[in-house]
TORGU-186205 format. One record per residue (C-alpha): residue number from 1; residue in three letters; y, z, x. Coordinates in steps of 0.5 Angstrom, whole numbers, plus 500, padded with zeros to 3 digits. Layout:
BEGIN
<site drendren="NUM" marvo="ALA" c2="Y" c3="Z" c1="X"/>
...
This chain:
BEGIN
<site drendren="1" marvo="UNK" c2="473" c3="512" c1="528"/>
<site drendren="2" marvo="UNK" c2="477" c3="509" c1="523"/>
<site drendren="3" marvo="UNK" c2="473" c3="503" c1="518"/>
<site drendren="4" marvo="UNK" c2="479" c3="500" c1="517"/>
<site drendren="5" marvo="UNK" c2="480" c3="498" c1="524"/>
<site drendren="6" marvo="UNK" c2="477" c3="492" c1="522"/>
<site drendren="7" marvo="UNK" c2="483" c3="490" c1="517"/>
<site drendren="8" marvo="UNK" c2="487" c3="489" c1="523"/>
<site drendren="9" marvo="UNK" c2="483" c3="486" c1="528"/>
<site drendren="10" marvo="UNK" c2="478" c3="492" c1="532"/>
<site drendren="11" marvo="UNK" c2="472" c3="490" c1="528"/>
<site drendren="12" marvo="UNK" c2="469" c3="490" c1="535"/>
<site drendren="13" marvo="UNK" c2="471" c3="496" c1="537"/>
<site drendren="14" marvo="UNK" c2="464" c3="501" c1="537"/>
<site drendren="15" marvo="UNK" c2="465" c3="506" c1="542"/>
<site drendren="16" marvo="UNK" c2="470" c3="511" c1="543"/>
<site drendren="17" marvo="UNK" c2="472" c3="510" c1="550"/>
<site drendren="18" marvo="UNK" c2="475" c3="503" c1="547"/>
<site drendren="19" marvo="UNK" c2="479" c3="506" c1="542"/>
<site drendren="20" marvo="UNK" c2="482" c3="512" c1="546"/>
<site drendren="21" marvo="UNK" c2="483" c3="507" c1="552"/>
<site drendren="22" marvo="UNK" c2="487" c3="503" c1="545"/>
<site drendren="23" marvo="UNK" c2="490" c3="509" c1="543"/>
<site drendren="24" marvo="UNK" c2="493" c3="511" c1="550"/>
<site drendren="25" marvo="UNK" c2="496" c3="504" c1="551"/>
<site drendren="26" marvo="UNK" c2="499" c3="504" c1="544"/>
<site drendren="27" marvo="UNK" c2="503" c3="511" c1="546"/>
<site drendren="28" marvo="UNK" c2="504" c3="508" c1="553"/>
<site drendren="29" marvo="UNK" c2="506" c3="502" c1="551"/>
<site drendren="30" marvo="UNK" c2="510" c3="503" c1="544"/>
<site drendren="31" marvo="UNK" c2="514" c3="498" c1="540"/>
<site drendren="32" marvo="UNK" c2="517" c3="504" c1="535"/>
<site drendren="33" marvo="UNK" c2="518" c3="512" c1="537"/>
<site drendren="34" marvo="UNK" c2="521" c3="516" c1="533"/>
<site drendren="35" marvo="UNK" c2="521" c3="524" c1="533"/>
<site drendren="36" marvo="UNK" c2="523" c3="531" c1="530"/>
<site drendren="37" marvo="UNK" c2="524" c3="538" c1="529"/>
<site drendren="38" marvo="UNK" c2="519" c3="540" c1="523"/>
<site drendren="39" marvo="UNK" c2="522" c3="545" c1="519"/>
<site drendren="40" marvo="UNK" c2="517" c3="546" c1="514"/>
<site drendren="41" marvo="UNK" c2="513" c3="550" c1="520"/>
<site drendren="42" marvo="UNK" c2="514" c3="556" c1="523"/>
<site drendren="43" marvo="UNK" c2="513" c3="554" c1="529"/>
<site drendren="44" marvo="UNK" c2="519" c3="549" c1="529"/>
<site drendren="45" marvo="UNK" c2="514" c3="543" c1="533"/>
<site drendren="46" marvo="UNK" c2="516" c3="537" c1="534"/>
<site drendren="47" marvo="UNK" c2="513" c3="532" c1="532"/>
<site drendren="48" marvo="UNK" c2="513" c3="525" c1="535"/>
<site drendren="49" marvo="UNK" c2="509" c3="519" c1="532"/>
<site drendren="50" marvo="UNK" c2="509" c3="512" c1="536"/>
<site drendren="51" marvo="UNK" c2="508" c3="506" c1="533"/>
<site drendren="52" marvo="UNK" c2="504" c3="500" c1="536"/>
<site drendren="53" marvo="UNK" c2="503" c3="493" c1="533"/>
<site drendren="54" marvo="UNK" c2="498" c3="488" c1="536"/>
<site drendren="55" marvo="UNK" c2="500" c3="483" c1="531"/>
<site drendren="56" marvo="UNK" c2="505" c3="480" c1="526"/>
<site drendren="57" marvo="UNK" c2="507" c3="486" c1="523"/>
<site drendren="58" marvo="UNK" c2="499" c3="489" c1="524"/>
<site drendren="59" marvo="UNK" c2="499" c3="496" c1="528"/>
<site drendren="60" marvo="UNK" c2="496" c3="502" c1="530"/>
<site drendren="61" marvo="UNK" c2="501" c3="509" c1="529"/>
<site drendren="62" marvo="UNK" c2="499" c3="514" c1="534"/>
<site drendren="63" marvo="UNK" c2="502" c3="521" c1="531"/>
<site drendren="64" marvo="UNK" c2="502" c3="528" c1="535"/>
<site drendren="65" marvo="UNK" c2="506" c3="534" c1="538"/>
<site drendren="66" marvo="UNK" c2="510" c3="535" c1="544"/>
<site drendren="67" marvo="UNK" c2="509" c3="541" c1="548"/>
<site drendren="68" marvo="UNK" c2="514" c3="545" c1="551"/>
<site drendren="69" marvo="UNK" c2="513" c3="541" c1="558"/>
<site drendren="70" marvo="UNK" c2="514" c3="534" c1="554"/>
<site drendren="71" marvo="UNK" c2="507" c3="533" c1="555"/>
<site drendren="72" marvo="UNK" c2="505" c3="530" c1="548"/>
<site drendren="73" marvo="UNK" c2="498" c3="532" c1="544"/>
<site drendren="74" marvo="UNK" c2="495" c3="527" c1="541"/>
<site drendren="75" marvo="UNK" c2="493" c3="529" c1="533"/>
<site drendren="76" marvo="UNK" c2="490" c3="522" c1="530"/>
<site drendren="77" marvo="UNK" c2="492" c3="515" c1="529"/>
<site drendren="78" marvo="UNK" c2="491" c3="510" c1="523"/>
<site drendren="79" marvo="UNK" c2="491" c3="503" c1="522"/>
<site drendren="80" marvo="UNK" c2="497" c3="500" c1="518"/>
<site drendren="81" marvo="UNK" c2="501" c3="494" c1="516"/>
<site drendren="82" marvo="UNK" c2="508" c3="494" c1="514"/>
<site drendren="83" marvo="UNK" c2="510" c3="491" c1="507"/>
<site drendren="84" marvo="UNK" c2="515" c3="487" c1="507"/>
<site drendren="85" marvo="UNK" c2="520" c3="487" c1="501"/>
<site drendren="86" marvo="UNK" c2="522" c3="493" c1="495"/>
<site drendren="87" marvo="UNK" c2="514" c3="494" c1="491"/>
<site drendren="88" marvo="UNK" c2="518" c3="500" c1="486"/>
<site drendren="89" marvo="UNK" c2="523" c3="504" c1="487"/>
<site drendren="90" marvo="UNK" c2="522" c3="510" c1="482"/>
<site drendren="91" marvo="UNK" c2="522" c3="516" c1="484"/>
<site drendren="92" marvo="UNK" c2="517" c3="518" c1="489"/>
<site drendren="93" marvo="UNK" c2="514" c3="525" c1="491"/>
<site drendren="94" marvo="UNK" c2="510" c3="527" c1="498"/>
<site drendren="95" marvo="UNK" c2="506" c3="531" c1="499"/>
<site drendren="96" marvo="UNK" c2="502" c3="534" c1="505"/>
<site drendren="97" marvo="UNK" c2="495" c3="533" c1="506"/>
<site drendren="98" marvo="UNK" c2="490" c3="539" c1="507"/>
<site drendren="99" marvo="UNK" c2="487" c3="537" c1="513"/>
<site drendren="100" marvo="UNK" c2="492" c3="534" c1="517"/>
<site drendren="101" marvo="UNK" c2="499" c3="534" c1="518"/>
<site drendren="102" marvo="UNK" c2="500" c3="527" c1="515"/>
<site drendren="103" marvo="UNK" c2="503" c3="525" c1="508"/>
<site drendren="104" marvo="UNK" c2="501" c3="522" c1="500"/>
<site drendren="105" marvo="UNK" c2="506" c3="519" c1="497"/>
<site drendren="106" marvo="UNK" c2="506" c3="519" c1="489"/>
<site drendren="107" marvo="UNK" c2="510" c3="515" c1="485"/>
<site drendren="108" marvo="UNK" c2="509" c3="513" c1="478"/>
<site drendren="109" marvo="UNK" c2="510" c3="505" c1="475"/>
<site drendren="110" marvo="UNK" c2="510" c3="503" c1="468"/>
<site drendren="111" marvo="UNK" c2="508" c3="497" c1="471"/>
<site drendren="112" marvo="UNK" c2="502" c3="499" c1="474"/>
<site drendren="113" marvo="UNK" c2="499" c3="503" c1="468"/>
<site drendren="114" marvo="UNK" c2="497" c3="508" c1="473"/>
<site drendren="115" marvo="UNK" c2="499" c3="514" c1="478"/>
<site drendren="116" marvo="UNK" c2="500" c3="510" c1="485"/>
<site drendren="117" marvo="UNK" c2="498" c3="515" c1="491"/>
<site drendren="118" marvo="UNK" c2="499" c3="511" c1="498"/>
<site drendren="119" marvo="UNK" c2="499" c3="513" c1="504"/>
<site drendren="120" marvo="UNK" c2="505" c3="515" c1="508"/>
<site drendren="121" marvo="UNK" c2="507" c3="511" c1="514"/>
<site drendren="122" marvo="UNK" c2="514" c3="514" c1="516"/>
<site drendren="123" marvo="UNK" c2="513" c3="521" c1="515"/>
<site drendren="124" marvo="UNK" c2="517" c3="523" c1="521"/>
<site drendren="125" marvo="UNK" c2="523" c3="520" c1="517"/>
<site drendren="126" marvo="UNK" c2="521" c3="524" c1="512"/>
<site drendren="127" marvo="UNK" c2="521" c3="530" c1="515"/>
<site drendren="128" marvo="UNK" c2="528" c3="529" c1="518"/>
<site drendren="129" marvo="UNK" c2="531" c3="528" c1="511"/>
<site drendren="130" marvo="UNK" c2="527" c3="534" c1="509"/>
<site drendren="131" marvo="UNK" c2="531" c3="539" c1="514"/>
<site drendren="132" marvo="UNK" c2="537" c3="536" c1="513"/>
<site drendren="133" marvo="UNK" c2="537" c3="537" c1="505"/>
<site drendren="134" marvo="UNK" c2="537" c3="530" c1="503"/>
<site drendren="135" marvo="UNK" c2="530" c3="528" c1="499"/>
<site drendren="136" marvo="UNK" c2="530" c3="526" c1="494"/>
<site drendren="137" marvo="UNK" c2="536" c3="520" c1="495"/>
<site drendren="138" marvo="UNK" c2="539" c3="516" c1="490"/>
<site drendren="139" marvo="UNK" c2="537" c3="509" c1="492"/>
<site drendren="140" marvo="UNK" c2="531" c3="510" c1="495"/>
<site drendren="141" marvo="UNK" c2="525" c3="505" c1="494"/>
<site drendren="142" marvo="UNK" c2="518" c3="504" c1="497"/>
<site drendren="143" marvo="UNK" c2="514" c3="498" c1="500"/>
<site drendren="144" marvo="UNK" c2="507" c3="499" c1="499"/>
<site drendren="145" marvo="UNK" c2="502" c3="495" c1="503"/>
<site drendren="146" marvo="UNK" c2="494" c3="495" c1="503"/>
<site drendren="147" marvo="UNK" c2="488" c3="494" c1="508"/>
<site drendren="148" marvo="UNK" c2="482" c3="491" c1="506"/>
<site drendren="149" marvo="UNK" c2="475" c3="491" c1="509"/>
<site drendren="150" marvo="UNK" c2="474" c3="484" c1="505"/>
<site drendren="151" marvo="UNK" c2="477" c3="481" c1="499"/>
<site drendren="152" marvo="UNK" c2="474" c3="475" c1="495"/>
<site drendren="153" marvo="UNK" c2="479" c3="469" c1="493"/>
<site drendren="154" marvo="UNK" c2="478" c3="467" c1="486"/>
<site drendren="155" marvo="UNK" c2="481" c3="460" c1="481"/>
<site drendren="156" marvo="UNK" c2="488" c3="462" c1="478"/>
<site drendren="157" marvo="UNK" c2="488" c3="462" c1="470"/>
<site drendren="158" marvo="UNK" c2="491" c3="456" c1="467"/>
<site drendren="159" marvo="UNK" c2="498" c3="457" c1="465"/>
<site drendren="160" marvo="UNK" c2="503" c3="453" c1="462"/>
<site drendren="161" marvo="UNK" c2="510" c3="456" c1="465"/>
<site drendren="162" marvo="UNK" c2="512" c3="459" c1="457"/>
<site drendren="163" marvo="UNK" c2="506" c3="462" c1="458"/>
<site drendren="164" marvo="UNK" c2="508" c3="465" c1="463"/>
<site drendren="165" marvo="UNK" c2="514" c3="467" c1="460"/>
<site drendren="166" marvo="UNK" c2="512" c3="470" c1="454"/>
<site drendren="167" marvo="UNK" c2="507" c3="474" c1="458"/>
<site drendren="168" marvo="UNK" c2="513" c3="477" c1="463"/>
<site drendren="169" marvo="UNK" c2="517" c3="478" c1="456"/>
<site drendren="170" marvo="UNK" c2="510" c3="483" c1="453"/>
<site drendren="171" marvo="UNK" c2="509" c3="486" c1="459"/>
<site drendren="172" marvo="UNK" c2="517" c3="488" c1="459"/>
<site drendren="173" marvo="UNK" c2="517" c3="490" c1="451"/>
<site drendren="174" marvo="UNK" c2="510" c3="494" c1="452"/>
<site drendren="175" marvo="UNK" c2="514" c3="498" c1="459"/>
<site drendren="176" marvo="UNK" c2="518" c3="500" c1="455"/>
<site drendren="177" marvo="UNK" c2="514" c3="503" c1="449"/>
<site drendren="178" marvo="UNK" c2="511" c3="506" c1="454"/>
<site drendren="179" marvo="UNK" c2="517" c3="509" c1="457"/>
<site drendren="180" marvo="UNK" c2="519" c3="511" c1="450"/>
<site drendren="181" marvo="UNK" c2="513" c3="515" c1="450"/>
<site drendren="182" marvo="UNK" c2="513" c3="519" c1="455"/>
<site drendren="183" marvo="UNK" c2="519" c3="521" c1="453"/>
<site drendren="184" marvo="UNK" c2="516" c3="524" c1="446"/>
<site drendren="185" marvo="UNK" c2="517" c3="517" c1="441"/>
<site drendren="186" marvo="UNK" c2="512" c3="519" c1="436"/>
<site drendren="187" marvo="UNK" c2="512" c3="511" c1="434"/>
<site drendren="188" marvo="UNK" c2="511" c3="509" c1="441"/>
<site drendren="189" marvo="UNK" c2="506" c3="513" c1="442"/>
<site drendren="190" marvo="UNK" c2="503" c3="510" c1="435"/>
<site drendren="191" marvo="UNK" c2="505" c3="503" c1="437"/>
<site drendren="192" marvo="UNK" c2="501" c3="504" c1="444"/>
<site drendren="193" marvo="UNK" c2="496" c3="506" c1="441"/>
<site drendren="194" marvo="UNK" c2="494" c3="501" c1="437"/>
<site drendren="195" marvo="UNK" c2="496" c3="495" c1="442"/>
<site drendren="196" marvo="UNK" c2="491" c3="499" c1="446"/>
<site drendren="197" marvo="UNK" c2="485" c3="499" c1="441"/>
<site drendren="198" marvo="UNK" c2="487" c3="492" c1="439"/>
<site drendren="199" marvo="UNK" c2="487" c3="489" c1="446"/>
<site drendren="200" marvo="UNK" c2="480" c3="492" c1="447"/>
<site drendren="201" marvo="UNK" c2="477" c3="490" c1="441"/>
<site drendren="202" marvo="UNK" c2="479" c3="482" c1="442"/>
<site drendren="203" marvo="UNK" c2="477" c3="483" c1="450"/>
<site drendren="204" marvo="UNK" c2="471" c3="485" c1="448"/>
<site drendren="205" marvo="UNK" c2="469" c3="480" c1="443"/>
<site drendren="206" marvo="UNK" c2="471" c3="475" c1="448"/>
<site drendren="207" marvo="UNK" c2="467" c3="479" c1="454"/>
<site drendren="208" marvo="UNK" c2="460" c3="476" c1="450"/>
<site drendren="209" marvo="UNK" c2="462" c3="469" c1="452"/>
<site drendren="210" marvo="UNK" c2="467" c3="469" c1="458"/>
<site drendren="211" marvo="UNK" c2="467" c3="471" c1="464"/>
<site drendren="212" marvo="UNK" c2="471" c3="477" c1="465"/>
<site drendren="213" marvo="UNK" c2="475" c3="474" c1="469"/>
<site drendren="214" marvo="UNK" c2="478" c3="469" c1="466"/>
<site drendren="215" marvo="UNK" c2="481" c3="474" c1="460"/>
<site drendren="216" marvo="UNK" c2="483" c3="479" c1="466"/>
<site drendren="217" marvo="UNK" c2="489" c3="476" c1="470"/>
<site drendren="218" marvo="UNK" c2="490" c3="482" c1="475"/>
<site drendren="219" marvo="UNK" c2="488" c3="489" c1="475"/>
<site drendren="220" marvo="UNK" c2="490" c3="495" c1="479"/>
<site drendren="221" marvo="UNK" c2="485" c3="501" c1="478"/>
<site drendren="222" marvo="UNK" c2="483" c3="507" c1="482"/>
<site drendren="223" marvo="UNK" c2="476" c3="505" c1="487"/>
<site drendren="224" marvo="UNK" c2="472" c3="511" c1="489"/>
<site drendren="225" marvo="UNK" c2="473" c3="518" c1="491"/>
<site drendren="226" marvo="UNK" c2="479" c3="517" c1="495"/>
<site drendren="227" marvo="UNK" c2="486" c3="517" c1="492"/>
<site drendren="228" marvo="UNK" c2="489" c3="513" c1="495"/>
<site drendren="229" marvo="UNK" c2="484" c3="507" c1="494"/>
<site drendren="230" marvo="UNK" c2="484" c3="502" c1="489"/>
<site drendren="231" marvo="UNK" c2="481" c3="496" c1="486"/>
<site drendren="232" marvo="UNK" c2="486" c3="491" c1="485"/>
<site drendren="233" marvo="UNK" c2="486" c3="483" c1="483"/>
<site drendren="234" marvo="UNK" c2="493" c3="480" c1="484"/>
<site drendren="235" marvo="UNK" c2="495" c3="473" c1="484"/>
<site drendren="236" marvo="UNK" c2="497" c3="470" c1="492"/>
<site drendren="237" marvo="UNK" c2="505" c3="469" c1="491"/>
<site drendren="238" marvo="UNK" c2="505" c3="468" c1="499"/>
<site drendren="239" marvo="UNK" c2="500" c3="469" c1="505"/>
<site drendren="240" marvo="UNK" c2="500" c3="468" c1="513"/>
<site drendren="241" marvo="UNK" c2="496" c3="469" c1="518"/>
<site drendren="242" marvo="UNK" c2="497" c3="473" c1="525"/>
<site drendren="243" marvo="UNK" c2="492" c3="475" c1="530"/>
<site drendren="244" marvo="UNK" c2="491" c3="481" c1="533"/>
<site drendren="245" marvo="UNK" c2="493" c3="479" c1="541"/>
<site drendren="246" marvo="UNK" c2="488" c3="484" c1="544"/>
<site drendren="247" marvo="UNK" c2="482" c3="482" c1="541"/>
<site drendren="248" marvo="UNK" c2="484" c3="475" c1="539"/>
<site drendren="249" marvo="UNK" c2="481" c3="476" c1="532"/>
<site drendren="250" marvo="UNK" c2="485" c3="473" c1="526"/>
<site drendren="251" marvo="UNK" c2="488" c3="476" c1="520"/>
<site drendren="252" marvo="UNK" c2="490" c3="474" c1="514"/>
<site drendren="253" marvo="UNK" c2="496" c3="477" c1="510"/>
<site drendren="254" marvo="UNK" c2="496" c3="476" c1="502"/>
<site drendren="255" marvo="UNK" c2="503" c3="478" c1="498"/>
<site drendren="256" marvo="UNK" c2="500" c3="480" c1="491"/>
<site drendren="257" marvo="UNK" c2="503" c3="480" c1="484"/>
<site drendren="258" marvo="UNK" c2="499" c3="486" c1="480"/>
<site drendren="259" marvo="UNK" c2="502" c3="486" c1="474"/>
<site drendren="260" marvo="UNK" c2="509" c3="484" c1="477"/>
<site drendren="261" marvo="UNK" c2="509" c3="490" c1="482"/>
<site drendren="262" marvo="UNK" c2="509" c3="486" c1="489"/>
<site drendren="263" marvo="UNK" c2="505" c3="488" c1="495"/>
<site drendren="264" marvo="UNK" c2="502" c3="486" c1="501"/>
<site drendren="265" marvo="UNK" c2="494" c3="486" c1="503"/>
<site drendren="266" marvo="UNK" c2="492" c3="485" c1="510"/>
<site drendren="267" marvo="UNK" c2="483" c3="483" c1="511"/>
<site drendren="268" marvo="UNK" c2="480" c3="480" c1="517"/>
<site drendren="269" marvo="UNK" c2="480" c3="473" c1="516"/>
<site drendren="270" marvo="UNK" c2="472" c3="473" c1="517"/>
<site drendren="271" marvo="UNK" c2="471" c3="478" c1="512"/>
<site drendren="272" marvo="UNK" c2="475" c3="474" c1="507"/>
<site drendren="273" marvo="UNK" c2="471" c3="469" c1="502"/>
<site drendren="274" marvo="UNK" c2="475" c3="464" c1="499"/>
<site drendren="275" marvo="UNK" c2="480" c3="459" c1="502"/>
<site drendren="276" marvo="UNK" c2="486" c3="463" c1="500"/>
<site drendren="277" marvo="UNK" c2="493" c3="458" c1="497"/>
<site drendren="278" marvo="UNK" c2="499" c3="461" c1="493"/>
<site drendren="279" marvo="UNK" c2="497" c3="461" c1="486"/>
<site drendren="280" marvo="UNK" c2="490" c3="463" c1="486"/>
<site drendren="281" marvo="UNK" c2="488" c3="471" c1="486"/>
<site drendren="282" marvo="UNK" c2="485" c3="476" c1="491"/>
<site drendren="283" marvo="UNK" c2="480" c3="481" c1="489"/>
<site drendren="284" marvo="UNK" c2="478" c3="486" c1="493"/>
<site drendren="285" marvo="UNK" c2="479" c3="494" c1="494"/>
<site drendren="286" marvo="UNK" c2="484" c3="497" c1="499"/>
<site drendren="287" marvo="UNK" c2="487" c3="502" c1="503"/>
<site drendren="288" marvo="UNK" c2="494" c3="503" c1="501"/>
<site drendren="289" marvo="UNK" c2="500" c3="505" c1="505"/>
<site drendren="290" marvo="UNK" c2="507" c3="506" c1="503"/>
<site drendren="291" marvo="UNK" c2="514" c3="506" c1="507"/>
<site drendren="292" marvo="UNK" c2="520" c3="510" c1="504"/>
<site drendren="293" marvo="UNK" c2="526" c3="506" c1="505"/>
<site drendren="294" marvo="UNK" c2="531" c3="510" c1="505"/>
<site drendren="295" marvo="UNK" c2="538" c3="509" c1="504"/>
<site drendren="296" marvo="UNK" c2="541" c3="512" c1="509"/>
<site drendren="297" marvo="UNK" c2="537" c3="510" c1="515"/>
<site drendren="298" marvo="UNK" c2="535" c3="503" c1="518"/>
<site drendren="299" marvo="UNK" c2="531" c3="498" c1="514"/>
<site drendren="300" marvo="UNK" c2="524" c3="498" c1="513"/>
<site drendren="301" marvo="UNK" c2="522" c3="493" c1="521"/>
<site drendren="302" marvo="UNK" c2="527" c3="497" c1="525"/>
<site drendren="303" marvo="UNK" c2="525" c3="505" c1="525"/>
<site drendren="304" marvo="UNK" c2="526" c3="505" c1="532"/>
<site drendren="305" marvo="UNK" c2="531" c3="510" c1="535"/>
C-alpha cells in the first residue's frame, strides 16, 4: 500500500481488495495511455503506463508491460499530482531505480543550494527519446510537484516590497557566486565562504532570542533516508482545492515559492493544520515528483496519444 495515497485522497483505503479494485478501474477506465518499445532491455518490452485522475490534476499512474497477446501485466502504481508551470529548466539526468523499472530524475539548482532528485512521472516519454537519440534536448524544462501526508501553515514574515527587492537581488548575486565556484573561481569560493560563516554566525546569535522561524524565510533540505524526500517551508503564491470524486475527501493544492524555485504540494485538507492564504507559509515534508517537458513533445496537461 502506498502511504501517500492519503495525499490524494485514499486515506480510507486499508485493504488490498480496494486498492486492486482502484487500480483495475484506473487501467479500465484511463484518462491518458501511453506506450513504447524500451530499448534499454534486451527483450525490447513493451511498456504501457495508464494514467487515472480522481481529481483536479490528482491521480493514480498505473504502469506495467503488454504481453505478446495484448494482455497487460500489472507491475506497480504511485499516487502523483501534475505540477503546473516551469520549476527549473537546468540540465536533468535520469536514472533508473534498482528494484523496479521506474526513474529518479537529478538535477542541480543554484537556487536550491542542494541537488534535487524527484520521482519521474513521464517516463515512458522519456524512454521514447531514449531510443530515438534525442536526450538530453536543448529546451527541456521540468515541473516539479510534491505530496504530503500533513503540512503546518505558518504567518508570513513582514516584508516591505524593497525588502523584498533586495533580497531577489542577494539571493541573484549569491547564485552567481556559486556558479562561478563550481566552475574553480578561487575568489568565489573564498567569498562563499565567508557569507557562509557570516550568516551562521549572526542566525545563530539571533537564534537564543527568535524563533527560528522568524529568521528563516523558506528552506528546502533533504528529510529522511530517501532521496527523493524533502523538508521544505515555502511562501503560498497561489492555492486551490479539488476533491477526490470516488471518495469525496478534499484536497488541498498549494503553489510554493522556495528560494524562488516554484512548485506545487498537494495534502489532504484534513491532514493540513492552518487555514492556508496566499502570503503565508507551508511547512512540511513531501514526496517529490517531477515531469520532463520536452520540446518536441506535447505540453505537460496532455500527454495522451
Amino acid at each position: 500500500m502506498h502511504q501517500y495515497l492519503r495525499a490524494i485522497g485514499f486515506s480510507e483505503v486499508k485493504s488490498r481488495d480496494v486498492l486492486h479494485k482502484i487500480i483495475g478501474d484506473a487501467v479500465q477506465d484511463a484518462d491518458r495511455r501511453v506506450y513504447t518499445t524500451d530499448a534499454t532491455d534486451g527483450d525490447q518490452s513493451f511498456l504501457a503506463q495508464f494514467d487515472r485522475d480522481f481529481g483536479s490534476g490528482i491521480g493514480l499512474a498505473v504502469c506495467g508491460i503488454m504481453d505478446e497477446n495484448d494482455h497487460f501485466i500489472y507491475e506497480y502504481y504511485y499516487p502523483y499530482l501534475r505540477g503546473t508551470g516551469v520549476s527549473t529548466a537546468e540540465m536533468v539526468e535520469v536514472e533508473r531505480h534498482a528494484a523496479q523499472d521506474s526513474y529518479a530524475g537529478v538535477c542541480d539548482d543554484l537556487r536550491i543550494g542542494v541537488t534535487m532528485i524527484f520521482y519521474l512521472q513521464n517516463k515512458i516519454p522519456y524512454l521514447r527519446a531514449i531510443g530515438e537519440g534525442n536526450f538530453p534536448q536543448t529546451g527541456s524544462t521540468v515541473t516539479l510537484s510534491g505530496l504530503a501526508l500533513s503540512g503546518t501553515i505558518l504567518m508570513p514574515l513582514a516584508k516591505t516590497s524593497e525588502q523584498r527587492e533586495d533580497l531577489r537581488r542577494r539571493l541573484l548575486g549569491r547564485n552567481q557566486v556559486i556558479a562561478a565556484a563550481k566552475d574553480g573561481d578561487e575568489d568565489a569560493i573564498e567569498t562563499l565562504t565567508l557569507y557562509d560563516m557570516d550568516m551562521y554566525s549572526a542566525i545563530s546569535k539571533k537564534a537564543r532570542k527568535a524563533d527560528i522561524y522568524t529568521l528563516v524565510d523558506t528552506c528546502f533540505m533533504p528529510y529522511g533516508v530517501e532521496c527523493d524526500q524533502y523538508s521544505v517551508l515555502g511562501e503560498i503564491v497561489d492555492f486551490r482545492t479539488t476533491t477526490n470524486f470516488l471518495t469525496r475527501e478534499r484536497v488541498v493544492v498549494l503553489r510554493l515559492n522556495c528560494n524562488e524555485v516554484y512548485f506545487d504540494v498537494a495534502v489532504a485538507e484534513r491532514d493540513l493544520y492552518g487555514e492556508p492564504a496566499v502570503g503565508r507559509r507551508f511547512k512540511g515534508n513531501i514526496w517529490m515528483q517531477g515531469f520532463l517537458n520536452f520540446p518536441t513533445q506535447p505540453s505537460v496537461i496532455d500527454i495522451s496519444i
